[in-house]
C-alpha positions as CSV (number, residue, x, y, z in Angstrom):
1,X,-0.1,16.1,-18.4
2,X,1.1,12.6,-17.4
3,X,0.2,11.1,-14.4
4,X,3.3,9.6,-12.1
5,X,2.3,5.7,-10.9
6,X,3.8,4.3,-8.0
7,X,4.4,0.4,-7.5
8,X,4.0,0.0,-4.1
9,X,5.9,-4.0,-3.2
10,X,4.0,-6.1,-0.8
11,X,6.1,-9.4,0.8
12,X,3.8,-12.0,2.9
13,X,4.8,-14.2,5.8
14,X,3.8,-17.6,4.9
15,X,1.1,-17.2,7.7
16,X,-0.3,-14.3,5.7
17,X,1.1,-11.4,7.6
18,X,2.9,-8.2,5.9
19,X,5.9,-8.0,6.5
20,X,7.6,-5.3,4.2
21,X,5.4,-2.3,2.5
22,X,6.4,0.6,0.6
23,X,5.2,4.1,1.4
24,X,4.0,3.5,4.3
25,X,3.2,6.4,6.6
26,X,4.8,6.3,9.7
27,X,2.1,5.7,12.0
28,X,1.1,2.6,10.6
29,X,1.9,-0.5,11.1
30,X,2.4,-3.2,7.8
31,X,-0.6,-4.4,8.3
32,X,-2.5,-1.3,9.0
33,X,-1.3,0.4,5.7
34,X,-2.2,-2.9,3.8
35,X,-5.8,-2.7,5.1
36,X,-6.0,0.9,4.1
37,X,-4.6,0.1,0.4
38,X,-6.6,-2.7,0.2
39,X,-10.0,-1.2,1.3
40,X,-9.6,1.9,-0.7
41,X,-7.4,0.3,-3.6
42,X,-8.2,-3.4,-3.8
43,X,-8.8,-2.7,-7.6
44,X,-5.1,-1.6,-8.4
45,X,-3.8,-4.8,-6.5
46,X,-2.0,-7.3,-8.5
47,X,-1.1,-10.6,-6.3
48,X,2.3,-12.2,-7.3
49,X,4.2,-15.4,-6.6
50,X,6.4,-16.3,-3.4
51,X,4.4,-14.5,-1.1
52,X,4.9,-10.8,-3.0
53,X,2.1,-8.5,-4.2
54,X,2.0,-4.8,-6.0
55,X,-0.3,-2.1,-5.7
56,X,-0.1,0.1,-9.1
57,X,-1.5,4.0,-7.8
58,X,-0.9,7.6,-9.4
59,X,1.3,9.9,-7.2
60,X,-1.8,11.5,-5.9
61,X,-3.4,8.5,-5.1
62,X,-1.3,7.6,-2.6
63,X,-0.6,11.0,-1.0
64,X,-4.3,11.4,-0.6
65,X,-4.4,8.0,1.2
66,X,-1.2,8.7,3.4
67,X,-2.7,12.2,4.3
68,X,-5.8,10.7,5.0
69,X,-4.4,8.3,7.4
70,X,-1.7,10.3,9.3
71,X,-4.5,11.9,11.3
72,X,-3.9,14.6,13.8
73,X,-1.3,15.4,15.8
């Protein structure tokens, strides 16, 4: 069985704030779904240049995180 990976793109404002993220759950903001990838993932992180970043997760990886974050209601 193979295991899908998704590339999640980061971009940075030059004053360090996020300002586009992929799959990010509705609820959050850029920031707040960058803290969560970052405290739970920081290891599949891959910093780039220009201000850019990746996060490399399996599929369930980051359904797991987005259900875990979505909360009730």
């Amino acid at each position: 069985m193979s295991l899908q990976q998704i590339i999640i793109h980061v971009r940075f404002d030059p004053n360090g704030r996020v300002i586009q993220i992929g799959q990010r759950p509705g609820k959050l903001t850029p920031n707040g779904w960058f803290d969560v990838l970052n405290t739970r993932a920081s290891s599949a992180y891959q910093p780039l240049a220009r201000g850019r970043g990746v996060f490399r997760l399996s599929r369930t990886a980051v359904d797991t995180l987005k259900q875990e974050t979505a909360g009730p209601g």
